[in-house]
DSSP file (Angstrom, degrees, kcal/mol; ACC not computed):
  #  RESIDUE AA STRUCTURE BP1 BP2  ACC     N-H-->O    O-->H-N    N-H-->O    O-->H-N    TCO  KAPPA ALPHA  PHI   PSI    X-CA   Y-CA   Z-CA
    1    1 A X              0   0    0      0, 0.0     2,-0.1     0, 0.0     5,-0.1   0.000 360.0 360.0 360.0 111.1   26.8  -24.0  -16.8
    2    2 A X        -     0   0    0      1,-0.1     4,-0.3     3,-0.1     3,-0.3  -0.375 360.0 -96.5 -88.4-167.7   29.8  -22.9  -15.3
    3    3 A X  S  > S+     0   0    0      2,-0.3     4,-2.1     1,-0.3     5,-0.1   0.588 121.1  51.5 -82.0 -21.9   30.8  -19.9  -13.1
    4    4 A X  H  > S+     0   0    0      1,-0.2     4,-1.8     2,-0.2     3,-0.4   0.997 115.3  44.7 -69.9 -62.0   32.3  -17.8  -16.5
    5    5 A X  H  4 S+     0   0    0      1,-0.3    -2,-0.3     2,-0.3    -1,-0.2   0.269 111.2  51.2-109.7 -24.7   29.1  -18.5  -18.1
    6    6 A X  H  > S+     0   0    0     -4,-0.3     4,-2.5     2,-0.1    -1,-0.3   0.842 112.2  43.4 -34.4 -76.3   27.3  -17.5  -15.1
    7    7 A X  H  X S+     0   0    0     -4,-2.1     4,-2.6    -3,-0.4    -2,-0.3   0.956 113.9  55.1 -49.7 -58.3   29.2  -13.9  -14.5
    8    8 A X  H  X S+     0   0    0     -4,-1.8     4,-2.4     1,-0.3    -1,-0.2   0.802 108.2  44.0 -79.6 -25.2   28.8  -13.2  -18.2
    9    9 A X  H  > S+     0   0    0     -5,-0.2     4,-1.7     2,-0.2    -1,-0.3   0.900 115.5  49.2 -86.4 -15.8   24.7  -13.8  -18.3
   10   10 A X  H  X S+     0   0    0     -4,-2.5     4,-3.9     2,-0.2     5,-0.3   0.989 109.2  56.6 -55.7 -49.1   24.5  -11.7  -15.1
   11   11 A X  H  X S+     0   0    0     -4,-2.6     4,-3.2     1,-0.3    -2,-0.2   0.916 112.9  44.5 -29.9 -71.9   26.9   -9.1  -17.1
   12   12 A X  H  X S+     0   0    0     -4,-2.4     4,-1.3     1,-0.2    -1,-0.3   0.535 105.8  48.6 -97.3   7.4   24.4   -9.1  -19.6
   13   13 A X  H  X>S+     0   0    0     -4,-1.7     4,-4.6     2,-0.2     5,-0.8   0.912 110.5  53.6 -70.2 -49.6   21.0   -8.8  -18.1
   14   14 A X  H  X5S+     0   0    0     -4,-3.9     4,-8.2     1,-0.2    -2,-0.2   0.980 118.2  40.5 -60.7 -48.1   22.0   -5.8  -15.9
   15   15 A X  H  <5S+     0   0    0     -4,-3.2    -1,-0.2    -5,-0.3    -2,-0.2   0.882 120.1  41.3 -51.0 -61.9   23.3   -4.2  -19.4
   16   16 A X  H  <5S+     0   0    0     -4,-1.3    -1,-0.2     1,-0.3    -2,-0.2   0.783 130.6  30.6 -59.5 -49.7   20.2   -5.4  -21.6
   17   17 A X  H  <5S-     0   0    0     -4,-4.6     3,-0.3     1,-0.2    -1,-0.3   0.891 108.0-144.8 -92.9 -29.7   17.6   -4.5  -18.6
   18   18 A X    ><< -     0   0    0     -4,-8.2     3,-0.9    -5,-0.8     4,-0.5  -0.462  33.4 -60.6 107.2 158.0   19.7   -1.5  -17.2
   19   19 A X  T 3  S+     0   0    0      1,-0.2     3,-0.4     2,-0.2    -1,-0.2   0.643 113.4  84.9 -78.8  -8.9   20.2   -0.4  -13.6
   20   20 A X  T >  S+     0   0    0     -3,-0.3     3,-0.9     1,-0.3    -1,-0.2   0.729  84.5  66.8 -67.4 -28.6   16.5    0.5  -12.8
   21   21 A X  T <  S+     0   0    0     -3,-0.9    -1,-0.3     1,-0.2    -2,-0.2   0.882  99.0  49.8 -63.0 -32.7   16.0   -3.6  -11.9
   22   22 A X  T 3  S+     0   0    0     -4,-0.5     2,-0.8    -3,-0.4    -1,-0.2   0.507  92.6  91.5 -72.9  -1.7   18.1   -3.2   -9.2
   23   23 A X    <   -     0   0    0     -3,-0.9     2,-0.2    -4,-0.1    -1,-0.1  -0.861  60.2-172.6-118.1  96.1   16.1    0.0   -7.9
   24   24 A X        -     0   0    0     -2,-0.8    73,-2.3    72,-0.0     2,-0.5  -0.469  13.5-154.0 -94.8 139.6   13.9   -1.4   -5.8
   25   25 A X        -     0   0    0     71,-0.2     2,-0.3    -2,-0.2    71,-0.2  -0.981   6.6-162.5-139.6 131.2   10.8    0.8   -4.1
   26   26 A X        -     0   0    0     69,-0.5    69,-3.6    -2,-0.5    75,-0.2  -0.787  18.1-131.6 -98.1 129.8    9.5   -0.4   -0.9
   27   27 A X        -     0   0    0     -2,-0.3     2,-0.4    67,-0.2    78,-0.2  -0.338  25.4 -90.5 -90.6-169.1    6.1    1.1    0.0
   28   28 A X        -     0   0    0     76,-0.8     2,-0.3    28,-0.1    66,-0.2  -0.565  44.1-171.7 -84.7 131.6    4.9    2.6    3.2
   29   29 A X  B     -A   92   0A   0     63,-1.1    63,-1.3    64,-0.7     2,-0.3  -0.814   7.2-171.7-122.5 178.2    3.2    0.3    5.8
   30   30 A X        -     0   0    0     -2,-0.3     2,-0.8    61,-0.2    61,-0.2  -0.733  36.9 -83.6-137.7 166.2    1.4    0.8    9.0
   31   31 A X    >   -     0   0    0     59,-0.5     3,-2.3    -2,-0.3    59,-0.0  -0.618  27.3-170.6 -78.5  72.4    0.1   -1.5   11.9
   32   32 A X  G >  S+     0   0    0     -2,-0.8     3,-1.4     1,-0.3    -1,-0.1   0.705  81.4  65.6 -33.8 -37.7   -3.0   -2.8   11.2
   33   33 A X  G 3  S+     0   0    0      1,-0.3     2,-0.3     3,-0.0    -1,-0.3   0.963 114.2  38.3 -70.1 -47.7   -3.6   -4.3   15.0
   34   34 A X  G <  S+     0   0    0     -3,-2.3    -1,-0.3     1,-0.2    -2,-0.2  -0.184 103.9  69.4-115.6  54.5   -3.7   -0.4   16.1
   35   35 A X    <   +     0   0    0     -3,-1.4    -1,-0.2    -2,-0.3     2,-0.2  -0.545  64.3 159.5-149.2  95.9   -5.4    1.2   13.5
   36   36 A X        -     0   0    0     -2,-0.1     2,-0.4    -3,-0.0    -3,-0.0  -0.594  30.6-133.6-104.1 174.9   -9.0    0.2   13.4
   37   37 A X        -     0   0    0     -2,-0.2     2,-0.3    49,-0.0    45,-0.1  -1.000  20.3-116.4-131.8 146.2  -11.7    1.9   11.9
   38   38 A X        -     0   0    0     -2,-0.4    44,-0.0     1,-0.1    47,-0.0  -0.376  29.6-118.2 -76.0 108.6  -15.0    2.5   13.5
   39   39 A X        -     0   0    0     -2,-0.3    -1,-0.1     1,-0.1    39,-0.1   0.094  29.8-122.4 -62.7 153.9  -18.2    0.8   11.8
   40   40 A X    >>  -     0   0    0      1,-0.1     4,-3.7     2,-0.1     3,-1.8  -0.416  19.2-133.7 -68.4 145.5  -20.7    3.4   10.5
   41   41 A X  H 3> S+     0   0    0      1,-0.4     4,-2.8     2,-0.2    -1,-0.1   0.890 101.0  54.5 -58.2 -43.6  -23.9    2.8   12.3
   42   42 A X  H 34 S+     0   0    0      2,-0.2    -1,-0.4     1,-0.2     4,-0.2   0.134 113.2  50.1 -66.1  20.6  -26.6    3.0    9.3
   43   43 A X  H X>>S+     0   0    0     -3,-1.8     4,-1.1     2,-0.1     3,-1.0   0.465 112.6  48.7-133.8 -57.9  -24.1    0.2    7.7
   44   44 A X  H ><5S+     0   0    0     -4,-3.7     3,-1.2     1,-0.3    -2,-0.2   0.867 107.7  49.7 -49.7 -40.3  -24.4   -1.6   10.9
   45   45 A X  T 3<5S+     0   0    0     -4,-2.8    -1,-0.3     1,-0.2    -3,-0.1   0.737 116.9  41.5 -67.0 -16.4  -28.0   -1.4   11.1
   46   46 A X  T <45S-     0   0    0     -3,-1.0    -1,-0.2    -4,-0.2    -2,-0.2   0.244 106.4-122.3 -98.1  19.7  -28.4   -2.7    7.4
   47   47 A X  T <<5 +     0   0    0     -3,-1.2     2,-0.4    -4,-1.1    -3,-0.2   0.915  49.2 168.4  37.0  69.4  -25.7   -5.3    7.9
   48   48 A X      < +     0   0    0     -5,-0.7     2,-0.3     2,-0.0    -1,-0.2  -0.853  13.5 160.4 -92.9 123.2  -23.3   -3.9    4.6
   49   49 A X        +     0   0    0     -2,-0.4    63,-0.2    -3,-0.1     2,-0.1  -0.835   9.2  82.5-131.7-160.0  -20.3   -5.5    5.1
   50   50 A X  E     -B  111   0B   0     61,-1.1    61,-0.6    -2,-0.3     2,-0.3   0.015  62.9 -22.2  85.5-160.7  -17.2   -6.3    2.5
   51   51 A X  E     -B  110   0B   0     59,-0.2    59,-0.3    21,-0.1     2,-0.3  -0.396  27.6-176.0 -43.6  87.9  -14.2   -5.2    1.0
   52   52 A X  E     -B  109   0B   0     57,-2.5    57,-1.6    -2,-0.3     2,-0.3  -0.792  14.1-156.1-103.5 150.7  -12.7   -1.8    0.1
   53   53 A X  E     -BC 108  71B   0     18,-1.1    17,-2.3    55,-0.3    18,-1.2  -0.933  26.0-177.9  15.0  95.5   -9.3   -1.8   -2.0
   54   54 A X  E     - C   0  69B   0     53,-1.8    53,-0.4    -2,-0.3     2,-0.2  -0.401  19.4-150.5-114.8-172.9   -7.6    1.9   -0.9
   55   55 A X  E     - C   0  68B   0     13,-0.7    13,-2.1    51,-0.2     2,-0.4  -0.799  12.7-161.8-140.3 128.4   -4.2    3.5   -2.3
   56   56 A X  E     -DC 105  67B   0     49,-1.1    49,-1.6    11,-0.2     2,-0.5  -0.775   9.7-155.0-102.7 145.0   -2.3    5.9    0.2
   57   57 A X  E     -D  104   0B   0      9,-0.9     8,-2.3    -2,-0.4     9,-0.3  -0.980  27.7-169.9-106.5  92.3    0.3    8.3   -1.1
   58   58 A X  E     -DC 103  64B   0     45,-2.7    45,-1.1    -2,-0.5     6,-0.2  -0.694  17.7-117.9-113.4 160.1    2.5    8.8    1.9
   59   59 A X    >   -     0   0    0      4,-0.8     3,-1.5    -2,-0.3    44,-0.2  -0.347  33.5-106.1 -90.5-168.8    5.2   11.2    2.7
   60   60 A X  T 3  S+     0   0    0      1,-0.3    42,-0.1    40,-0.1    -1,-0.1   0.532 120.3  59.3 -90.8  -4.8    8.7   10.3    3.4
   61   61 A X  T 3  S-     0   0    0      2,-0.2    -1,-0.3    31,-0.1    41,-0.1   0.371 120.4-100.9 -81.8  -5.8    7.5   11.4    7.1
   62   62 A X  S <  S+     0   0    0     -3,-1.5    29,-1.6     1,-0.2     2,-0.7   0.294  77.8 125.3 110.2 -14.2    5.1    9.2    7.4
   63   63 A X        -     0   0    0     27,-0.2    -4,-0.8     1,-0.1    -1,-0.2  -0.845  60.1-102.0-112.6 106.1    2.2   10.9    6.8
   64   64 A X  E     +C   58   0B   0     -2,-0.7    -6,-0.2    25,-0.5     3,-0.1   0.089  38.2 163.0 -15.7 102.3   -1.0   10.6    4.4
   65   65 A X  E     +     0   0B   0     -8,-2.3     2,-0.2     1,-0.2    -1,-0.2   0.793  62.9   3.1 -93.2 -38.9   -1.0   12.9    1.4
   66   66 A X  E     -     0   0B   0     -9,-0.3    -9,-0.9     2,-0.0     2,-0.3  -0.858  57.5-172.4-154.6 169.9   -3.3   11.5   -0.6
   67   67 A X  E     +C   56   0B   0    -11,-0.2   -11,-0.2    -2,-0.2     2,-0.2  -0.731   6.3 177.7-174.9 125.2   -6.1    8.5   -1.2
   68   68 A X  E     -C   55   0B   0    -13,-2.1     2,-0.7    -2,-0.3   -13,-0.7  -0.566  32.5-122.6-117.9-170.9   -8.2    7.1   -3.5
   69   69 A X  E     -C   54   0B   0    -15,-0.2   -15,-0.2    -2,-0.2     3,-0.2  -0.950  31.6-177.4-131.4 110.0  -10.8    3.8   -3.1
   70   70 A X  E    S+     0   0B   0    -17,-2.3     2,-0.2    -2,-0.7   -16,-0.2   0.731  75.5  15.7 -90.8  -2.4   -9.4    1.6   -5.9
   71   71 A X  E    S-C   53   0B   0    -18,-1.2   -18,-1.1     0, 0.0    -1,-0.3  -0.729  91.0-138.1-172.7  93.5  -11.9   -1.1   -5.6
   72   72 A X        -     0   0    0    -20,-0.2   -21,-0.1    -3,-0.2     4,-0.1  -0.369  15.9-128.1 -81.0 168.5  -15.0    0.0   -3.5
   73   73 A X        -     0   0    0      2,-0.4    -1,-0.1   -23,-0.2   -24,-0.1   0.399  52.8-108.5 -98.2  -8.9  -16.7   -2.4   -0.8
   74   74 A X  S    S+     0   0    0      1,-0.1     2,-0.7   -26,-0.1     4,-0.0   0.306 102.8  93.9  91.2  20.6  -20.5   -1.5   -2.8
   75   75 A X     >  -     0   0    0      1,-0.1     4,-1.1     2,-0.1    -2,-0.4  -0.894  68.8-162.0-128.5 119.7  -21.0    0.2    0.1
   76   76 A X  H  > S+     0   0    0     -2,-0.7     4,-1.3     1,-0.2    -1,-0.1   0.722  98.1  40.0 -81.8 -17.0  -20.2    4.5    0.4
   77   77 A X  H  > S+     0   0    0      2,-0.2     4,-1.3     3,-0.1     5,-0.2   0.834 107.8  57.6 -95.1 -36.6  -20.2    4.7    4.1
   78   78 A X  H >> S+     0   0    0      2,-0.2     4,-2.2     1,-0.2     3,-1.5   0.983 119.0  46.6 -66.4 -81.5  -18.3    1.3    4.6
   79   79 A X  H 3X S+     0   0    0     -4,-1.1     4,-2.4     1,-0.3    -2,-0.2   0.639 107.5  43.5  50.2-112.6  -15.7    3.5    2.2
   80   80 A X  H 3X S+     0   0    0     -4,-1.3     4,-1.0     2,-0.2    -1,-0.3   0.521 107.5  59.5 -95.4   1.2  -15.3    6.3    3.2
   81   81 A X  H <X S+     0   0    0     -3,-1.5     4,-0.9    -4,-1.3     5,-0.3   0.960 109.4  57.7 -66.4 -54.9  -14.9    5.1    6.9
   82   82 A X  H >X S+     0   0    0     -4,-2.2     4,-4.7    -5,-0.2     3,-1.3   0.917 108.2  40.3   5.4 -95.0  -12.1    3.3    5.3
   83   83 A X  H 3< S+     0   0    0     -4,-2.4     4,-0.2    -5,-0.3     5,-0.2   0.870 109.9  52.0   0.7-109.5  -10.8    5.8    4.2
   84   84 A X  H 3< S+     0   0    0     -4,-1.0    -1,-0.3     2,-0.2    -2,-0.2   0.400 117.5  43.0 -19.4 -35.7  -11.1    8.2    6.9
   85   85 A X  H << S+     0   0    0     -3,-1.3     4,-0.3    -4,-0.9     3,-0.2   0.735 110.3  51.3-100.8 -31.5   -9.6    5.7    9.4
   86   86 A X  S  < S+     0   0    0     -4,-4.7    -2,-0.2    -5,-0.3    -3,-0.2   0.623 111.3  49.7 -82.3  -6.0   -6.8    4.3    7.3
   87   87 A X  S    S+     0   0    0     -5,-0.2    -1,-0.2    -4,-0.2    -3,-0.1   0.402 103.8  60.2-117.1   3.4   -5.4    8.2    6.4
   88   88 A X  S    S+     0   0    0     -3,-0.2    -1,-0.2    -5,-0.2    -2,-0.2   0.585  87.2 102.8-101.0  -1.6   -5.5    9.1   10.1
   89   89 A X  S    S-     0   0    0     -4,-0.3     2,-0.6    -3,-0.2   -25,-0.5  -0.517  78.5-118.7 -83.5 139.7   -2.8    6.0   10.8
   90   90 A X        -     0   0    0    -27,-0.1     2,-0.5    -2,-0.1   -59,-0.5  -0.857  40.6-143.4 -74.5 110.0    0.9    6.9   11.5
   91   91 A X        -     0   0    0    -29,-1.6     2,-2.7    -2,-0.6   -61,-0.2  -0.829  19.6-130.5 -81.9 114.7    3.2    5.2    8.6
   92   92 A X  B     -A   29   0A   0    -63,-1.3   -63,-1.1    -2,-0.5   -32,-0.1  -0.285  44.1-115.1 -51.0  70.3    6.1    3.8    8.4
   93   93 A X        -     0   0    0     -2,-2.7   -64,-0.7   -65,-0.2     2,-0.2   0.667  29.4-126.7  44.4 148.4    7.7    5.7    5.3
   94   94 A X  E     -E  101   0C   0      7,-0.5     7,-5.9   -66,-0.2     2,-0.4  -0.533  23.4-113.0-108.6-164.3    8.5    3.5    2.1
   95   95 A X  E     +E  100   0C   0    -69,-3.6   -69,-0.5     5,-0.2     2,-0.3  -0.767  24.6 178.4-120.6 144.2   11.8    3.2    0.2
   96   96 A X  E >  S-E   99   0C   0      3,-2.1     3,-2.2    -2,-0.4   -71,-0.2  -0.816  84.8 -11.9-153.2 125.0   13.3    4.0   -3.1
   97   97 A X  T 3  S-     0   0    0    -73,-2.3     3,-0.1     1,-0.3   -72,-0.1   0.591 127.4 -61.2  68.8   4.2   16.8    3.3   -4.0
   98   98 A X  T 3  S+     0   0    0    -74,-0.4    -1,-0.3     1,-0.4     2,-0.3   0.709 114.8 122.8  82.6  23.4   17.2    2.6   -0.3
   99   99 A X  E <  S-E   96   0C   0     -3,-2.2    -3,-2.1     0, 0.0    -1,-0.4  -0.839  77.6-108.7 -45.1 119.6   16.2    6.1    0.3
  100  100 A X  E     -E   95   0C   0     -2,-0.3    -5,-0.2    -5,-0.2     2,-0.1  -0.494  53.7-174.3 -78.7 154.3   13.4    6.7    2.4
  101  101 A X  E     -E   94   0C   0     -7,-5.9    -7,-0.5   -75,-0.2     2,-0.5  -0.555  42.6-107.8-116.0 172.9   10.4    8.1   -0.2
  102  102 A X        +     0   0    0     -2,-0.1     2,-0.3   -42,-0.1   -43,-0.2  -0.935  61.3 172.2 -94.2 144.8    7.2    9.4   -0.5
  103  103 A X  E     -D   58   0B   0    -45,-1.1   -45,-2.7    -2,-0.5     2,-0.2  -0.929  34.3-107.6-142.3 163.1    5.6    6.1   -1.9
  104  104 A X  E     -D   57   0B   0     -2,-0.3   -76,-0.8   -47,-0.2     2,-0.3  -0.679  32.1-163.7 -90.4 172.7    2.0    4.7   -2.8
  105  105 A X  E     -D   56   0B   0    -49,-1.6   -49,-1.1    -2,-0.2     2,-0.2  -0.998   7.8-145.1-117.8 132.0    0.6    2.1   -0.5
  106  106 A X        -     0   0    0     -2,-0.3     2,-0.2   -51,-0.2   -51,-0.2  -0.840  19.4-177.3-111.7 165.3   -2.4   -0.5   -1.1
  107  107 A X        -     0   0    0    -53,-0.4   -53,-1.8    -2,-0.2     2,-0.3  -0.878  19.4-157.5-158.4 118.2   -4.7   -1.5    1.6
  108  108 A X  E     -B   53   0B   0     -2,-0.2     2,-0.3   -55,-0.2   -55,-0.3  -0.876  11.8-169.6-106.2 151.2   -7.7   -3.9    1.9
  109  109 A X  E     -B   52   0B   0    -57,-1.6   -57,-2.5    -2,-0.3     2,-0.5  -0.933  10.9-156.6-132.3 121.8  -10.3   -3.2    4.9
  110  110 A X  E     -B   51   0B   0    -59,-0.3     2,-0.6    -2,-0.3   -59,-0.2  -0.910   3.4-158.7-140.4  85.9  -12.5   -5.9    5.2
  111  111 A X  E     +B   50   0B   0    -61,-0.6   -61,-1.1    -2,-0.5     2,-0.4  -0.576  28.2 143.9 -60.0  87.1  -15.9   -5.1    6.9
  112  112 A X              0   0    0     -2,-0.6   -63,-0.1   -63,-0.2    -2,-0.1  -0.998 360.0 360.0-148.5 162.5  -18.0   -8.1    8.5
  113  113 A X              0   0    0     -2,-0.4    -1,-0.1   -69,-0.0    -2,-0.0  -0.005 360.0 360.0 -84.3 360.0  -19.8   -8.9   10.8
């Protein structure tokens, strides 16, 4: 393939797909090392541990708007401590268009012992 033949398939993917592949949205992240969350005590005393799956909605300030449990740990207190711990964390803002955004974020919290 040469370099014509190059230029010209670039040409016509951006046309074909459009400019929205090149509009890229970076979500919001945090620092995981200083944002722990405290285990709940009944969960300690019946030794619950595993996995929660969250989504954050953050603003373009940084800040938790919204949260859901996309994938619960089987556990309600392991959760919503989750939760609770992960919405209280200062976030770095995500991106859209090289804008800063409000953007979603995913986060797994992984409770063991």
């Amino acid at each position: 393939m040469n370099k014509r033949s190059i230029s010209i398939t670039a040409a016509l993917l951006f046309f074909v797909a459009g400019p929205n592949v090149l509009a890229a949205e970076v979500p919001a992240t945090f620092d995981a090392k200083s944002c722990k969350a405290e285990y709940p005590k009944t969960s300690l005393l019946n030794e619950e541990q595993g996995a929660v799956s969250m989504a954050f909605l953050v603003s373009a300030d940084g800040h938790v708007l919204d949260s859901k449990v996309e994938k619960t740990s089987g556990y309600k207190n392991l959760d919503r401590a989750a939760v609770k711990a992960i919405s209280a964390c200062k976030f770095k803002p995500g991106m859209k268009d090289g804008n800063v955004a409000q953007t979603w974020a995913k986060v797994e919290y992984v409770w063991s012992l």
